[in-house]
C-alpha positions, 0 to 999 in steps of 0.5 A: 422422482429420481433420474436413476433407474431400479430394479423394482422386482425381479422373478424366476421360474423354471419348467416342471420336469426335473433332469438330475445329471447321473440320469442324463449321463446314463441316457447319453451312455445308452444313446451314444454307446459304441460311437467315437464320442463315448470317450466324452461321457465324463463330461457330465461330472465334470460340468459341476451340475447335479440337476436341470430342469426341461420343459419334457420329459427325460423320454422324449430325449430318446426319440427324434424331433424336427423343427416343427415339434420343437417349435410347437414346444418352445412357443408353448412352455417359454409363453406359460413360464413368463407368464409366471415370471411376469405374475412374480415380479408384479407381486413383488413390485406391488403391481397390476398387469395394466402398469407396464407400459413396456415389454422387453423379451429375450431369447435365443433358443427358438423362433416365434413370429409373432414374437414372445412379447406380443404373444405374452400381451395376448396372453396376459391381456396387457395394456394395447399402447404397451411399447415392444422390444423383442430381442433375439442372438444374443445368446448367453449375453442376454441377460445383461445386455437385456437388461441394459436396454430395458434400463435406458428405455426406463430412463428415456421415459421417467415414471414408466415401468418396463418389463425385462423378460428372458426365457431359454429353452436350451434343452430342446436343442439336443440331437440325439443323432448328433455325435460332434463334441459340441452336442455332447456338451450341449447335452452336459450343460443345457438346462430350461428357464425363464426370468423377468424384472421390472425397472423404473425410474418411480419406486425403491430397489438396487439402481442400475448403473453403467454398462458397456460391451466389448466384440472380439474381431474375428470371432463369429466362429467361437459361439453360436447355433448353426441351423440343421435340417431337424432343429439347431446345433451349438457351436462351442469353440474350445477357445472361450476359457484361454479367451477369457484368461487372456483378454477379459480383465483389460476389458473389465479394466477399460470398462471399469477406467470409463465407468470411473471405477475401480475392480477393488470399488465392487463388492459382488460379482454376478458372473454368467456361469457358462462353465465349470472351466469359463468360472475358473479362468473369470476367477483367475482373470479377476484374482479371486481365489478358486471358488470365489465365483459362489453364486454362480457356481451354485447357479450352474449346479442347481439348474445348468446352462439356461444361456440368457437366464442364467445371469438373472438367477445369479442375481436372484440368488444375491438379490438380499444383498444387492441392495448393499453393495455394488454388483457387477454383471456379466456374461459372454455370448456369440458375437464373440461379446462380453457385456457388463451392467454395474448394479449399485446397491449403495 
């Protein structure tokens, strides 16, 4: 048995209801008519999204919602879409639901006690010694700091096979009395998803590799949410691109010298698109040229923002050619953090 953890499968899903973008800029018309923020509508075309998905549908904008509807709606449809997610990487794997012997779950969007992991064991009937390791804040970063730890638990216990799962109900979150600019562009970015992998030392697939985090100090203020009396509220600074054009290929540089590797050794990028204009500067930080970031370009326009989720859908997307090459992952997320996972195809 190999030493080096695989990615055995890897699984997508998202929910049913489909928001395409010119219908959600003409509901934000309606709502947010005659207010300071209708100068910002724009930034619906701007955002490079042609549709998203929601687990509600488009109406249900249009009314108000507290903390009890919300949270009723995320602990429903994040449950229902891993279930699917966990289904779809068993059918890959060549698994049954009683061979995990590990859960791992991230998410940010919305709070359950019990957490996700133990409602998903109750759910799916799997295993009763299963270990379980329910992650929560790491926002847009989940994905691949997620997925690092579901990793060294899969090293730590050789031949175990550990369920990675990540579901954002970002959507959710919009405040149709909220006329601050970052509720506007939450209302442009967000999208609804989930997605899992299966990691194991035993069995075939693209090897994880290093990984490795970096912290801005003084940063808290940059991303996050910030708890309103009906639901939770983004927080966007409008900093993140300068911050990524400026300090992000040290960082990578540094990870990289650590990692004893070299930026012109990696053969793909599977970036978290958190942005139309955060894709830009990663493109020049990194000297790509405009565009060069495809994968997640054509992430961001299918399905949006789904924070944590996003980075696994990039990945799913490649999954054809991770096999082949080496694969750096990435994403930005509240701390103010950066992560990086290498996935070594070769």
């Amino acid at each position: 048995m190999s030493s080096r953890v695989r990615l055995r499968a890897l699984s997508t899903a998202t929910p049913p209801f489909v928001l395409n973008q010119a219908d959600v800029q003409t509901l934000a018309t309606n709502i947010f008519h005659g207010t300071d923020v209708e100068r910002m509508l724009p930034v619906f075309i701007n955002t490079g999204i042609e549709r998203r998905y929601s687990c509600v549908p488009i109406d249900w904008y249009t009314e108000p919602h507290g903390w009890v509807d919300r949270t009723k709606l995320y602990v429903e449809n994040a449950v229902a879409l891993l279930e699917a997610v966990t289904d779809g990487c068993l059918s890959r794997a060549g698994l049954v639901r009683q061979d995990i012997d590990a859960i791992v779950v991230v998410s940010t969007t919305g709070i359950a006690t019990p957490s996700l992991d133990a409602l998903v064991i109750e759910r799916m009937g799997l295993r009763r010694d299963i270990k379980r390791l329910p992650i929560f804040g790491l926002g847009c970063a989940g994905g691949v700091i997620g997925l690092a730890r579901a990793a060294d638990m899969a090293k730590a216990a050789p031949g175990s096979k550990v369920l990675f799962l990540v579901v954002e109900l970002c959507a959710l979150t919009f405040r149709k009395d909220d006329f601050s600019k970052s509720n506007i562009v939450a209302a442009a970015l967000f999208g609804d998803g989930a997605a899992g992998a299966i990691l194991s030392t035993d069995g075939t697939g693209p090897m994880i590799g290093a990984g490795g985090e970096y912290t801005w100090p003084h940063s808290l203020d940059i991303m996050g949410w910030d708890i309103q009396e009906d639901g939770l509220k983004a927080r966007f600074a409008q900093s993140i691109p300068s911050l990524v054009a400026n300090d992000f290929r040290k960082i990578l540089d540094e990870f990289l010298r650590r990692s004893g590797l070299r930026l012109d050794e990696i053969g793909a990028f599977a970036c978290h698109p958190g942005g139309a204009k955060v894709l830009d500067a990663l493109e020049g930080a990194m000297s790509m040229k405009n565009g060069g970031l495809a994968d997640s370009r054509a992430v961001l326009r299918d399905y949006g923002n789904m924070s944590a989720v996003t980075m696994m859908f990039v990945l799913e997307r490649m999954k054809d050619r991770l096999a082949s090459q080496r694969t750096l992952a990435s994403a930005l997320g509240p701390g103010f953090s950066c992560a990086f996972l290498m996935i070594e195809g070769k």
